[in-house]
C-alpha positions in Angstrom: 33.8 -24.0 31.0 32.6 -20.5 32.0 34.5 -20.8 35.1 38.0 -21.5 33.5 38.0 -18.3 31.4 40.2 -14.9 32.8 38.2 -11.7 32.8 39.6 -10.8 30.1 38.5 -13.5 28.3 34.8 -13.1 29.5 35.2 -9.0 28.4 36.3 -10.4 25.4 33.4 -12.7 24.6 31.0 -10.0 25.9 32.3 -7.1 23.4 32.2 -9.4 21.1 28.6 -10.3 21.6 27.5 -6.3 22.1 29.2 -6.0 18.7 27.3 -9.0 17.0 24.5 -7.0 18.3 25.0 -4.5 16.3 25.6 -6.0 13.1 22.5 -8.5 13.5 20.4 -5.5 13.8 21.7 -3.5 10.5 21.7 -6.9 8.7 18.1 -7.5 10.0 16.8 -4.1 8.4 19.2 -4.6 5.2 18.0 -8.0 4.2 14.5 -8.8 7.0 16.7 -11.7 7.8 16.2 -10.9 11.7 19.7 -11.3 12.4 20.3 -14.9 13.1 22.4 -16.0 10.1 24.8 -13.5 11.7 24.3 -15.1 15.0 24.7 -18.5 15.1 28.0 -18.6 13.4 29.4 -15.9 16.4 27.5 -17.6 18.9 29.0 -20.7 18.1 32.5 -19.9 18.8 32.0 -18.1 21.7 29.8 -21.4 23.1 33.1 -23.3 21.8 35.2 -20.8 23.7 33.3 -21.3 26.9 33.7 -24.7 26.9 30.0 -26.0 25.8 30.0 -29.8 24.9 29.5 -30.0 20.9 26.8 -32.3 21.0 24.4 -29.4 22.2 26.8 -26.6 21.3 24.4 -25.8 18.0 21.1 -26.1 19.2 22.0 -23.9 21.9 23.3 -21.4 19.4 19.8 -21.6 17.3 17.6 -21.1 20.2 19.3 -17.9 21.4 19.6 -16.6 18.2 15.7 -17.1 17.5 15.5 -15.4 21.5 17.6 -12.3 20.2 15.3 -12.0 17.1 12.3 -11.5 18.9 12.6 -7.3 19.5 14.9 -7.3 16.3 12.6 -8.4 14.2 9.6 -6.1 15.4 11.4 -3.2 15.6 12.4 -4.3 11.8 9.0 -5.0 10.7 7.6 -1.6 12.1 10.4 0.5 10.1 9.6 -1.6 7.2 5.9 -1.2 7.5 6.1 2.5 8.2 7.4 2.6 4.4 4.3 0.9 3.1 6.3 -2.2 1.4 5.0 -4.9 3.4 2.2 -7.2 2.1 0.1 -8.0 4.3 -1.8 -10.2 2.1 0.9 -13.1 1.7 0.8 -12.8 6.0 -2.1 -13.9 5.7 -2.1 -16.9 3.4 1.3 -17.5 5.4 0.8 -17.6 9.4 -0.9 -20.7 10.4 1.5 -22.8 8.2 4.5 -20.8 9.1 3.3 -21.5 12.6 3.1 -25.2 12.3 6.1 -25.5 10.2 7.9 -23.6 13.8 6.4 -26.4 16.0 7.5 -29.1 13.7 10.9 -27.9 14.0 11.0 -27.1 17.9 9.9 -31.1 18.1 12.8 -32.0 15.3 15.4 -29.9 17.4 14.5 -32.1 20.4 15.7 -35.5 18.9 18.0 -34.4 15.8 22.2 -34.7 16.3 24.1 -31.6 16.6 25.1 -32.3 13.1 21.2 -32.0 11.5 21.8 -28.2 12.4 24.8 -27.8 10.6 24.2 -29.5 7.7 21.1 -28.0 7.1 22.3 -24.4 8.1 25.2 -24.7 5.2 22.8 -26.3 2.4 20.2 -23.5 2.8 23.0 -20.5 2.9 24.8 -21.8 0.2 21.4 -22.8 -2.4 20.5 -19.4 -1.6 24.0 -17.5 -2.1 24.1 -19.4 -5.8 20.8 -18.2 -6.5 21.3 -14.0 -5.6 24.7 -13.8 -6.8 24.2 -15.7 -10.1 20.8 -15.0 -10.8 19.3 -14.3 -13.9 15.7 -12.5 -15.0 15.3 -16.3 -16.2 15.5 -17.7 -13.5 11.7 -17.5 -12.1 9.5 -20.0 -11.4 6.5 -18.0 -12.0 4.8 -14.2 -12.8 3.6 -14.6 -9.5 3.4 -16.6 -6.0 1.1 -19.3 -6.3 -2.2 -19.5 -4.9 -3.6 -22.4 -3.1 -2.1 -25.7 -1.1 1.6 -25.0 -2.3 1.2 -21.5 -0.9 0.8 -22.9 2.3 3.3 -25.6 1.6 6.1 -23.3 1.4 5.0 -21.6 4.6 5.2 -24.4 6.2 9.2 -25.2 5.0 9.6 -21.6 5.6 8.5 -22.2 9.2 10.4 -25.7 9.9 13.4 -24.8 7.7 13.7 -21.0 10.1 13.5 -23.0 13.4 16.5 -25.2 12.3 18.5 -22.8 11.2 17.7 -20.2 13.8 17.0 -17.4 11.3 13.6 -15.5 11.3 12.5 -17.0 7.4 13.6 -13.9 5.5 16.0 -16.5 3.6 13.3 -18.4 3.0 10.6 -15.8 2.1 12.8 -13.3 -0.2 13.8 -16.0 -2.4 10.5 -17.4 -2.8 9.2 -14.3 -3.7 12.3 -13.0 -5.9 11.7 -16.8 -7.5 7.8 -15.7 -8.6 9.0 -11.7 -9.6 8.3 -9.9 -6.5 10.8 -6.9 -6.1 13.5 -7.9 -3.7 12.7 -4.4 -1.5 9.3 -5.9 -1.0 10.6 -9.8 -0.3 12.9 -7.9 2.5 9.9 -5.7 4.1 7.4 -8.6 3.7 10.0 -10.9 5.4 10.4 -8.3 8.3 6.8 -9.6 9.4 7.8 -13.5 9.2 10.6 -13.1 11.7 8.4 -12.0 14.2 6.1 -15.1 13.3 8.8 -17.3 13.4 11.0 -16.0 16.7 8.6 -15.9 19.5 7.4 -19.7 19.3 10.8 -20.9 17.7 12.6 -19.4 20.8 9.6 -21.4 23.4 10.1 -24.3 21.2 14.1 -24.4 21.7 13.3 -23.7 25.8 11.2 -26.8 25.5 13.5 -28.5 23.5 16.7 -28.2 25.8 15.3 -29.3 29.2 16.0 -32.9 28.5 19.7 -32.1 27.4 20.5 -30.7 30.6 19.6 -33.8 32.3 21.9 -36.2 29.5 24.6 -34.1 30.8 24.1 -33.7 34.6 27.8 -32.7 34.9 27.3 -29.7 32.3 25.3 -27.8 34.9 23.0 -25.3 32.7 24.3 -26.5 29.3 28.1 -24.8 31.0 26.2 -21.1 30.9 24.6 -19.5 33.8 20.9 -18.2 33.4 20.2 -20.7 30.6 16.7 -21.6 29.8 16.8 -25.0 28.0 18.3 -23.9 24.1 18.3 -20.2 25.0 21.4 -18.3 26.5 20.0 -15.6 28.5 23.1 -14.0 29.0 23.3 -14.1 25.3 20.7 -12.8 24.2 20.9 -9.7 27.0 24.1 -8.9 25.2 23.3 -9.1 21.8 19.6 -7.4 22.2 20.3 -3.9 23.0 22.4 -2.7 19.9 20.5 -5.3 17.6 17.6 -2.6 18.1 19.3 0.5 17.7 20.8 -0.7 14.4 17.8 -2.1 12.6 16.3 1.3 11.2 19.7 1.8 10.1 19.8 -1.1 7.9 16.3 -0.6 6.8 17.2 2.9 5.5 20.4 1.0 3.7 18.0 -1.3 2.5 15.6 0.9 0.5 19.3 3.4 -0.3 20.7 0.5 -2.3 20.3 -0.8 -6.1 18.3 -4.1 -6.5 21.2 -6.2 -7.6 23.2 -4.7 -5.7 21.3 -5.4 -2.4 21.1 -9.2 -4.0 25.0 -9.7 -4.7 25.6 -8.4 -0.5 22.9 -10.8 0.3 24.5 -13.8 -1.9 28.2 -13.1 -0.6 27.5 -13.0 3.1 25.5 -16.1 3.1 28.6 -18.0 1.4 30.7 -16.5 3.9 28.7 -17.3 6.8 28.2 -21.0 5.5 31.9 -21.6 5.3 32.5 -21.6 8.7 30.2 -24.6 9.2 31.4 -26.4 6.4 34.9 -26.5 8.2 33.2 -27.5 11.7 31.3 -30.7 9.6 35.0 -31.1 8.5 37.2 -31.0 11.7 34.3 -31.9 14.1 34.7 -28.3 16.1 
């Protein structure tokens, strides 16, 4: 519990959070990922560290993440957009099922075990990793993105798969588009846009998702955290916010600095990395 931990722990926890802040931002920029496959796996362990039950432990984790992504992501998107690689015509193919797809998976994230999270977090990060660090010009499923229903069929996985995972859909969105030839510097600006799509009604969702958990544990006052809205930390996400803005441009100008494959191999090793960590909490059960 919050109350348990020695100042230093709680300076601690709150560095580490300012510094997670930081490196969500850059990442956001670097790869339009809006941060939050850098979040949840921080978040979680300092939501183990102060003390919050594991059966709400990563829901809580995925809301505030999809909380902190919100000015992330917009600040992201504008830096992208200034350099003229977003397109804005796969936007708007992609909203309304992207928006949908975020509703279906507040309403999941309301009745799904802590372990759904997980499980789905790690088979995502993992697909994807194989994919950009293997990849070959092969490997395509097309010259171009479809056009028609099974456009708006992968917005709307983009959409439900982002609000489980807590990540603002640039996963999702650059390898779809790397999958049908788009230039990974474009899948990365155009994914810039989805995150902010994806972030404000993912992060209302998890609020409306995480009253009823507060009332299965009426001894867990606030989910353990003070100034907790449902699934969103607010403490959290104060901490994280302010460096995760000042950082994006920086990764954006990385971003368009770096090779193609290059940028792809970074992308593919940290989502292995990141994925590990869950794959030992499915393990040991922390």
């Amino acid at each position: 519990m919050i109350a348990d931990l020695d100042i230093r722990e709680i300076i601690e926890l709150a560095l580490l959070l300012i510094a997670t802040g930081a490196l969500s931002g850059f990442l956001a920029g670097v790869f339009g990922i809006g941060g939050g496959a850098i979040l949840v796996p921080v978040f979680y362990e300092c939501f183990r560290i102060a003390g919050v039950p594991l059966e709400v432990r990563m829901p809580l984790c995925v809301g505030t993440s999809l909380a902190v992504i919100i000015p992330t992501s917009i600040r992201s998107f504008q830096a992208h957009y200034k350099r003229g690689a977003v397109d804005m015509a796969i936007l708007r193919v992609w909203w309304l099922p992207i928006l949908l797809g975020v509703i279906a998976g507040s309403v999941v994230a309301r009745f799904a075990p802590e372990r759904l999270f997980k499980i789905v977090f790690v088979a995502t990060a993992w697909s994807a990793a194989v994919r950009l660090i293997f990849a070959r010009e092969t490997w395509k499923l097309g010259d171009d993105l479809p056009k028609g229903p099974l456009m708006r069929v992968y917005g709307f996985c983009v959409g439900i798969l982002s609000t489980l995972m807590g990540i603002g859909g640039g996963l999702f969105s650059n390898l779809l588009m790397t999958f049908y030839s788009r230039p990974i510097h474009q899948a990365v600006a155009t994914s810039s846009v989805l995150a902010v799509l994806i972030s404000i009604p993912g992060a209302l969702g998890y609020i409306y998702a995480g009253w009823p958990a507060a009332a299965n544990y009426p001894g867990v006052a606030a989910l353990q955290i003070p100034f907790t809205l449902g699934y969103v930390s607010l403490i959290g996400a104060v901490l994280v916010m302010p460096m995760s803005l000042v950082t994006a441009p920086l990764g954006v100008r990385a971003a368009h600095a770096m090779s193609k494959r290059r940028l792809e191999i970074a992308f593919g090793c940290y989502l292995l990395i990141v994925g590990s960590r869950f794959v030992l909490s499915l393990a040991g059960g922390q």
